[in-house]
C-alpha positions as CSV (number, residue, x, y, z in Angstrom):
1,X,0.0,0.0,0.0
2,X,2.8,2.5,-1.3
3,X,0.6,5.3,-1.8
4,X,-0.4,5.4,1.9
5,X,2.8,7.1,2.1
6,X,1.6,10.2,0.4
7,X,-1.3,11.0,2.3
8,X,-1.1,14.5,3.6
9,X,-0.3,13.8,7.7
10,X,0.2,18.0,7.8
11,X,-3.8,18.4,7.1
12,X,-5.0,15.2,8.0
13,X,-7.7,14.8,10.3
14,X,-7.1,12.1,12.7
15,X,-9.4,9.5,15.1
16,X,-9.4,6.1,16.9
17,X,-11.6,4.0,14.4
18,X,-14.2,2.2,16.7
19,X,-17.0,1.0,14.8
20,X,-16.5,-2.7,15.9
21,X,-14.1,-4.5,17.8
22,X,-10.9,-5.3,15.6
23,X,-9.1,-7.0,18.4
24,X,-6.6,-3.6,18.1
25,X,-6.7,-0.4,18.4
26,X,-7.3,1.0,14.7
27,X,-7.2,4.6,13.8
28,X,-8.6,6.8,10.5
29,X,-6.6,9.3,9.1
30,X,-8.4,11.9,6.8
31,X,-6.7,13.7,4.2
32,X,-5.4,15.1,0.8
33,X,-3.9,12.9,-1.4
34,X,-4.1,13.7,-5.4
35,X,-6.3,16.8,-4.5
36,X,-8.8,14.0,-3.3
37,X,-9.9,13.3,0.2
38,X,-8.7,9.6,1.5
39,X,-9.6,7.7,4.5
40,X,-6.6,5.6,5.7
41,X,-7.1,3.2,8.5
42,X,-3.7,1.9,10.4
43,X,-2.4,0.8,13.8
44,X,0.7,1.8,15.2
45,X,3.2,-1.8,15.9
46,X,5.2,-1.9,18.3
47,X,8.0,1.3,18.5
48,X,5.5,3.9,16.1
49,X,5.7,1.8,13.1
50,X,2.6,2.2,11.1
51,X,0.9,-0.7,9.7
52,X,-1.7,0.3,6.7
53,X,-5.0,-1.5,7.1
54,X,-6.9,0.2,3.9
55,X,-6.8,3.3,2.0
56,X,-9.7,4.4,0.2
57,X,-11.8,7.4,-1.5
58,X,-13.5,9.2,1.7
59,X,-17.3,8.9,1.8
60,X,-20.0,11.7,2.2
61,X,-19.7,11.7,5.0
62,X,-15.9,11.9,5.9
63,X,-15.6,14.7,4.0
64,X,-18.6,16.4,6.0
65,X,-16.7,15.9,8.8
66,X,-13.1,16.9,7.2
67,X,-15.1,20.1,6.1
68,X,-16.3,20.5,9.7
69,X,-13.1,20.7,11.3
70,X,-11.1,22.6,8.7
């Protein structure tokens, strides 16, 4: 998942992704990537190394909520 790489961590809107129990804390990270919004989920492995789950367009409402905040 090279291109999670390039998602925009300066503007990125960030939470802890809680919508079921993944056995792990998982978090979303919101931002610009392409002049798109993206939704990356991850979790952070032992010593801050990220682990990409999924990275995807952002749905309606994501980008509500990115609107919202910034």
């Amino acid at each position: 998942m090279k291109r999670a790489e390039d998602l925009d961590e300066d503007t990125a809107l960030f939470a802890v992704d809680d919508s079921q129990d993944y056995g792990e804390v998982r978090y979303k990270a919101t931002g610009w990537l392409d002049a798109m919004l993206y939704s990356l989920i991850f979790t952070m492995e032992p010593e801050e190394i990220i682990r990409a789950i999924s990275l995807r367009k952002s749905t309606a409402q994501e980008q509500r909520d990115y609107a919202e905040e910034y």
